[in-house]
N, C-alpha and C positions, 0 to 999 in steps of 0.2 A: 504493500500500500504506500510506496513511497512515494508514488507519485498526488495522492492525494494529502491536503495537509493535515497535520493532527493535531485536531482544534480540543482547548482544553476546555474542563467545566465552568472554569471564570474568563474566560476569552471573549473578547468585548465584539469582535467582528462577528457574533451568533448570541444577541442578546436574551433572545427567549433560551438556549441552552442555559447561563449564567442565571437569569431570573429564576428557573422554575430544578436549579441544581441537576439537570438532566442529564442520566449516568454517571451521575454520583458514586453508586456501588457498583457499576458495569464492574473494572474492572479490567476490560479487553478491550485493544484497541480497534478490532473489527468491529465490533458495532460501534463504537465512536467516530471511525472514519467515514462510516456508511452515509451512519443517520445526519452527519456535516454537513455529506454530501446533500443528501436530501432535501435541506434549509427548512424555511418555516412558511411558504407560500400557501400550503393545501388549504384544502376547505375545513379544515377540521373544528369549525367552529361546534360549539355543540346547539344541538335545534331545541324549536322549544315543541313540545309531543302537541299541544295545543294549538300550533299552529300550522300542525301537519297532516292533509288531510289523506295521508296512506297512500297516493298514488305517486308510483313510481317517476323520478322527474331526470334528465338529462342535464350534464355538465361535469365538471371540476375535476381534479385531480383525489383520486383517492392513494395513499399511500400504507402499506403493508411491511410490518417487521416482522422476517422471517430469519429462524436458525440458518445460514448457510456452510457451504464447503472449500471457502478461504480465496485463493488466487486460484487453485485449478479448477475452480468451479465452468462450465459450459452450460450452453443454449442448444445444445446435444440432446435430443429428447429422446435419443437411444440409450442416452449414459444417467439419465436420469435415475436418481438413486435415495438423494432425501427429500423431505418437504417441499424443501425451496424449489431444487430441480422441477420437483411435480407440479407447483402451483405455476413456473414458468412456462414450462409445455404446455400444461393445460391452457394457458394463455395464447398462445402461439398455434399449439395446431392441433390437429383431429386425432382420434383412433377411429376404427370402423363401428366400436360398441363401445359402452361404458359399464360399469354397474352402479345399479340402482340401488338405493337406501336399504334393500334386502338381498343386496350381493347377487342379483340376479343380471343379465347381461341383458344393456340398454341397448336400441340404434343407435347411431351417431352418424356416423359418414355412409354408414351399409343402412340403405333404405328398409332392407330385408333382407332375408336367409332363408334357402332349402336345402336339405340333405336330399340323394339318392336315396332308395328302399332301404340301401346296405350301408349306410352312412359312413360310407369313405369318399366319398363327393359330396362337395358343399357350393350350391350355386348363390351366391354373393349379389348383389344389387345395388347402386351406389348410389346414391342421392344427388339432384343436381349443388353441386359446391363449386367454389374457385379459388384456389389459393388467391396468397395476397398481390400478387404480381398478374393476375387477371386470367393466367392460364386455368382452364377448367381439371378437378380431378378427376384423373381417369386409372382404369385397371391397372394400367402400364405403373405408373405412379404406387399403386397396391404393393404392385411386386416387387417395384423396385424395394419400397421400401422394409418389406418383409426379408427378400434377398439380403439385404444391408444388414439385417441385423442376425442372421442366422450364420454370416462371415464368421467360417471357423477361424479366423484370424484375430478376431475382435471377441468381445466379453461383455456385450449388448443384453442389457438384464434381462430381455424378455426372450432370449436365446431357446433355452430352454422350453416355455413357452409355445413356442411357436414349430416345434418338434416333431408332433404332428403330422404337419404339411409337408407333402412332398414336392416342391417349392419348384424341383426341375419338369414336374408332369402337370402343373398346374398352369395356366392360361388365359390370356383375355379374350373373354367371348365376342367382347365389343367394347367401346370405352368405356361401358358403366357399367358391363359384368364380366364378372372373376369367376371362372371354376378350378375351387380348387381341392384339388386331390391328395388322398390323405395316405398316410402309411398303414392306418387300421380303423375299422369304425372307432368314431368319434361320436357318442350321443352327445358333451357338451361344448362341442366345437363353438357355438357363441363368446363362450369362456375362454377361446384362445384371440379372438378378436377383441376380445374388452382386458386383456392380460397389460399389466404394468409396462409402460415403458414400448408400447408396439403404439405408435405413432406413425402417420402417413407425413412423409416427406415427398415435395416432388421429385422424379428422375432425375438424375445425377447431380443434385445438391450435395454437396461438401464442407462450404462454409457454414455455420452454423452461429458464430458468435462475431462478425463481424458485419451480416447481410443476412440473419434467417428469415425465409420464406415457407410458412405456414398456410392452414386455412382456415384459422384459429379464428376469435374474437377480437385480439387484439394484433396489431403490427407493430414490428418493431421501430424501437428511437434508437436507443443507445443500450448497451451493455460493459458495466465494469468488474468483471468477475471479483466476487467476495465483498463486492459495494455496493452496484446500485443496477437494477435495468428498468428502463426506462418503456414501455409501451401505451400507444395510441389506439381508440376507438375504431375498430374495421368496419364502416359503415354497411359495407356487402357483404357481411355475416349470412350463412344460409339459413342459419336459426335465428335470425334478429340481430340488429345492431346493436353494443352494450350501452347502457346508459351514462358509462363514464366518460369524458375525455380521454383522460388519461389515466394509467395504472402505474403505480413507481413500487417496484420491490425493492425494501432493504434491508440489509444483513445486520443482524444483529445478535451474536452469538450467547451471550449470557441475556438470561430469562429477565433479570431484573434491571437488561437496559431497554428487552423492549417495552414492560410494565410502565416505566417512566417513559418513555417516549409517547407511550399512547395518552398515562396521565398527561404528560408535559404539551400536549397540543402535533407535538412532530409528528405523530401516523397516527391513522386512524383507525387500524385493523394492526393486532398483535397475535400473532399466532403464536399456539403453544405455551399457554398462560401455566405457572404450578397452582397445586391447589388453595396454600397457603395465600398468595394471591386474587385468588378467587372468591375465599372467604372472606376476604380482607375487604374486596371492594365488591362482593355482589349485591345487590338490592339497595346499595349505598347514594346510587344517584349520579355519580363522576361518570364511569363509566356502564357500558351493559357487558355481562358476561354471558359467552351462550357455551353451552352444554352437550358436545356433542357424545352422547353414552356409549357404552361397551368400543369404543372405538381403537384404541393401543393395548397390543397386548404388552406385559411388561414380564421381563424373566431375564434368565443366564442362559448361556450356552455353552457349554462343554465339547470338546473336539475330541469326536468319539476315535479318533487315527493316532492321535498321541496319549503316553501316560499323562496322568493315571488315568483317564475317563476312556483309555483303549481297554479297558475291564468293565463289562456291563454293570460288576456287584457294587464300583466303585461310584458309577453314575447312581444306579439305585441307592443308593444310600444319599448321596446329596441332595436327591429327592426327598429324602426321609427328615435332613437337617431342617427343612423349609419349615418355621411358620409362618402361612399364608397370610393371616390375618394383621399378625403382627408387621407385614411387608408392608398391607396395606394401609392400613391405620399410620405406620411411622414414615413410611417411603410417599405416599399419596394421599394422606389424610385423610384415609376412609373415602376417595373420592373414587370408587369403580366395587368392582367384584371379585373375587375369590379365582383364583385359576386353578387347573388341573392337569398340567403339564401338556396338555394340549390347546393350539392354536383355534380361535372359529367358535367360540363359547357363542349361542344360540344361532349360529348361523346355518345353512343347509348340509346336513351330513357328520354333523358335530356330533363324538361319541358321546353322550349325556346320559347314555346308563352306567360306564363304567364309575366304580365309587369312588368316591370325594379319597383324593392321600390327603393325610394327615401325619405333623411330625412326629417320628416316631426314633428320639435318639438309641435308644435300645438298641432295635433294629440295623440304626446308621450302625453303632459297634461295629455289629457283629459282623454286617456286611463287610466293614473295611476289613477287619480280624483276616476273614476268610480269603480277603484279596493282599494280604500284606501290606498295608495302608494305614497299619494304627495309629502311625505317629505319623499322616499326613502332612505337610504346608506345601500350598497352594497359592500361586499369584491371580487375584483377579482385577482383570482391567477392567475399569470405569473412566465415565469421564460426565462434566456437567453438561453434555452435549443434550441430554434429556432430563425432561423432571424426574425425579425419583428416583436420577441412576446415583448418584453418589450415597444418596440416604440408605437405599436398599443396599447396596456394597456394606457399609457399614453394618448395616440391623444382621447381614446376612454371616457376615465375620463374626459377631457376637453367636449368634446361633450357633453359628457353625463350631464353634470353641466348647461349646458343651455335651461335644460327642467326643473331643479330642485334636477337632482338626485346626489348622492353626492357616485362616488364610490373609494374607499381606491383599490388603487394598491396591493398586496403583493404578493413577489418574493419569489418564492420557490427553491427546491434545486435542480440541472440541473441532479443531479442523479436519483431521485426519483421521478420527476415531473409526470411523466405520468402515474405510479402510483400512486401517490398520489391525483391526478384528478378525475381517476376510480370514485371512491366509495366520495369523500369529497367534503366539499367545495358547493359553487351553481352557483357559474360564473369563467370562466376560458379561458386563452387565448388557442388556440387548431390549428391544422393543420392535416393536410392528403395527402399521395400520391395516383396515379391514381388508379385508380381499377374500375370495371364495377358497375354500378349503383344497378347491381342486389344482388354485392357481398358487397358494402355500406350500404346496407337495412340489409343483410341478419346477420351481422356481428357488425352491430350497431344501429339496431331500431326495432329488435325484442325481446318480452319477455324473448327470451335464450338467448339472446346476448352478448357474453364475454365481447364486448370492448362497450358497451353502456353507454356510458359516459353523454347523457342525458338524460339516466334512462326513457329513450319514452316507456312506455310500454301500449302498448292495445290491446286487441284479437283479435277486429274487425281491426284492421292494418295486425295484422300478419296474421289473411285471407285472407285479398286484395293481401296481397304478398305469399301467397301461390297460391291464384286464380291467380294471373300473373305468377307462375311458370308453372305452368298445362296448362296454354292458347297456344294452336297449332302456330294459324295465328298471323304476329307478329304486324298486324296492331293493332290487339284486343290485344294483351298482350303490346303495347305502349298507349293504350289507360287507362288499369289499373293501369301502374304507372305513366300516368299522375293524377292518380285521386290520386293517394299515395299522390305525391309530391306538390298537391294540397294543401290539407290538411298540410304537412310539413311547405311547403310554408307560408302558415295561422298562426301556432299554434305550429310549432315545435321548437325545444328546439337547434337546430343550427344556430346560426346568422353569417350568410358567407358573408365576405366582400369581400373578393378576390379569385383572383387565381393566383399563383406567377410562376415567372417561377425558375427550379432548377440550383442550379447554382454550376457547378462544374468547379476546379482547377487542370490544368496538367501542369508537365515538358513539355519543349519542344521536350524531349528522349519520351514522351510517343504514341503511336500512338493506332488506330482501334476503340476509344472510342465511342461510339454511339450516336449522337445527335438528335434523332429520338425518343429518349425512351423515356417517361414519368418515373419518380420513382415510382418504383414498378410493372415495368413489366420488361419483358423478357430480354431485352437486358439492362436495365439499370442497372449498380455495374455488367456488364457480361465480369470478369478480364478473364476468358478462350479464349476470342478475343482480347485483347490487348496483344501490344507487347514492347520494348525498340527497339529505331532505334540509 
């Protein structure tokens, strides 16, 4: 960030920063640099609810503090990996489906879908749209950009994903329909079109963070990785033009510089509020807090490839160290629900009979005993890069000490963290936004899996989840990812303690924001529906 200045909290050229002591406790200087950048022009006045008669109105600058991912952050909507990335794509350009508030696969750019009898052909449809440069989307465009990301050269999150398809037998019927041809019946192939990170780019687009061309809601202005991007109103939106001007995303990595930013007037939308915050200011009148529930999941991951958690008795027993309750209450203030070591708590295909674990240090013993583990220590990485991960590290150390095991906290860097998890390390504080149980498996517990962060790989797995994608009837294909998540349940390398809810921060000017969404679906970060009142 050197090329941006770094403006202090009594620095007289940003007087509303000095007046209203904004980032005070940041702490980092990415969000100080960001929000600098941002100044104090927005509309962030706060409105008065009496003088607003609820309809949606056209104008101003709306600005959003989002955790981001430092200098290498990109407008790559193939690489997109955290929040930020996601609220920016979703800005920018299309996928062919979304999901909906019940993880169900929306349209979006695919007007429609039909399978063959045998459902290894999926005939595709594509809605009239046009990117921002005026060229219409067409098939050609589909493939390209599926091709793009399926590049066994590249590490494209939605790689995996997209797996399915057999991408060289598949074809444009005409410009606005795709048949595409699968390696095995597929019942929920919609779910591979609304999957994380599979975004429609035009044919042979490459630049992405100096000139990207979507067919998004908004167009792009400016982009300064780890600072600021800058986007405009796309009047020729195929689903309506959005009511803002403008949209400015900015980075602001510690929790307590975007709370002040949003109190202090500088943005108007704070994402990823902690609880404690929440409490703090809801029903208080400053600002509105909205509520999005069951939406993060929150847990560790253990890397089932390395000691010690390459011994299943050793994983099950860390399982055992967990109280649940206690994570919640101290890690998230009571603000979500109880976890089960499985991802998808009431969403479709979620195992919900298997019984509640509870801690059970005895247990933890004897498991280690049997695995030569008794005098364990264990490094777990954290980092403040989410709420609750450093608190739970903590609560989880304490816990974990009164079975014998002795684990060393260490805090990593809020830029690189989720990076640096991938591949390192063998216990690690972790979370997640909604998505379909089918696109969780497919995306992190198979042997191609970009984001498999605990390295689960077995063949006899990723056949059960191939045979559950092939299975017609959906009793029989609930039936085989209960037998997944069985098995997960047992011996898998996610120890889920929670599920939080998401907590996001508006102006009182801000209106339309969805409280329905889960993160990382449809409507959730969906700035083309919000307005300034």
């Amino acid at each position: 960030m050197n090329d941006v200045p770094d403006v202090s909290v009594s620095d007289s050229r940003v007087p509303g920063l000095r007046r209203r002591g904004f980032l005070a406790a940041a702490g980092g200087a990415a969000g100080l640099g960001a929000l600098a950048l941002a100044g104090c022009a927005g509309s962030g006045t706060a409105a008065d609810p009496a003088k607003d008669d609820g309809k949606p109105k056209r104008g101003g600058r709306l600005r959003a503090a989002f955790a981001g991912g430092g200098a290498s952050e990109t407008l790559d909507p193939h690489l997109a990996n955290l929040f930020a990335d996601a609220a920016r794509a979703k800005a920018l350009f299309d996928k062919l489906a979304d999901y909906g508030p019940d993880l169900s696969a929306q349209p979006r750019l695919a007007s429609a879908w039909e399978p063959n009898a045998g459902m290894d052909r999926w005939k595709v449809t594509l809605r009239k749209a046009a990117f921002h440069d005026g060229r219409p989307v067409t098939a050609q465009d589909v493939l390209y950009s599926y091709r793009r990301i399926v590049d066994p050269a590249k590490a494209f999150r939605a790689k995996a994903s997209l797996e399915p398809i057999d991408l060289k037998a598949s074809r444009a019927l005409d410009e606005r329909t795709i048949e595409f041809v699968l390696k095995r019946p597929t019942a929920e192939f919609p779910n591979v079109l609304a999957a994380f990170g599979a975004y429609i780019v035009p044919e042979g687009l490459k630049d992405f963070d100096k000139k990207p061309i979507g067919s998004g809601p908004f167009r792009f202005v400016s982009f300064a990785p780890g600072k600021s991007a800058v986007f405009k109103r796309n009047d020729a939106y195929w689903d309506g033009a959005p009511y803002l001007d403008e949209l400015e995303f900015v980075v602001a990595n510690e929790e307590s510089a975007r709370a002040n930013a949003l109190l202090g007037g500088q943005v108007e939308y704070a994402h990823e509020l902690n609880p404690a915050t929440a409490r703090a200011h809801e029903n208080k009148g400053q600002i509105q807090i909205v509520r999005l529930r069951n939406s993060a999941m929150q847990g560790f991951v253990m890397k089932t490839d390395r000691p010690p958690f390459d011994d299943k008795r050793v994983r099950e027993a860390f399982f055992l160290l967990a109280d649940r309750k206690e994570l919640l209450d101290g890690a998230l203030s009571g603000a979500g629900e109880i976890g089960n070591d499985l991802f998808g708590k009431g969403y479709e295909y979620y195992a919900g009979s298997l019984p509640q674990r509870e801690q059970d240090l005895d247990r933890a013993r004897k498991l280690l005993k049997e695995a030569g583990a008794e005098k364990l220590k264990v490094t777990l990485d954290t980092s403040p890069v989410a709420a609750g991960f450093t608190e739970a590290a903590a609560i989880f150390r304490d816990q974990a000490a009164k079975a014998g095991v002795r684990i060393e906290v260490r805090t990593g860097s809020k830029d690189s963290y989720w990076k640096d998890i991938l591949d390192s390390g063998t216990l690690a504080s972790y979370r997640s936004g909604a998505m379909p149980i089918e696109s969780h498996i497919s995306q992190r517990l198979l042997t191609g899996s970009t984001t498999n962060a605990t390295h689960w790989r077995h063949k006899d797995f990723d056949a059960l989840y191939q045979q559950a994608q092939s299975t017609k009837g959906k009793k029989d294909r609930a039936a085989v990812y209960e037998r997944m998540q069985r098995r997960l349940h047992a011996e898998g390398g996610f120890l889920i303690w929670g599920f939080a809810d998401w907590i996001v921060g508006t102006a009182h000017s801000v209106r339309g924001v969805e409280r329905k969404a889960p993160a990382n679906s449809l409507d959730w970060a969906r700035f083309d529906k919000v307005w300034l009142a």
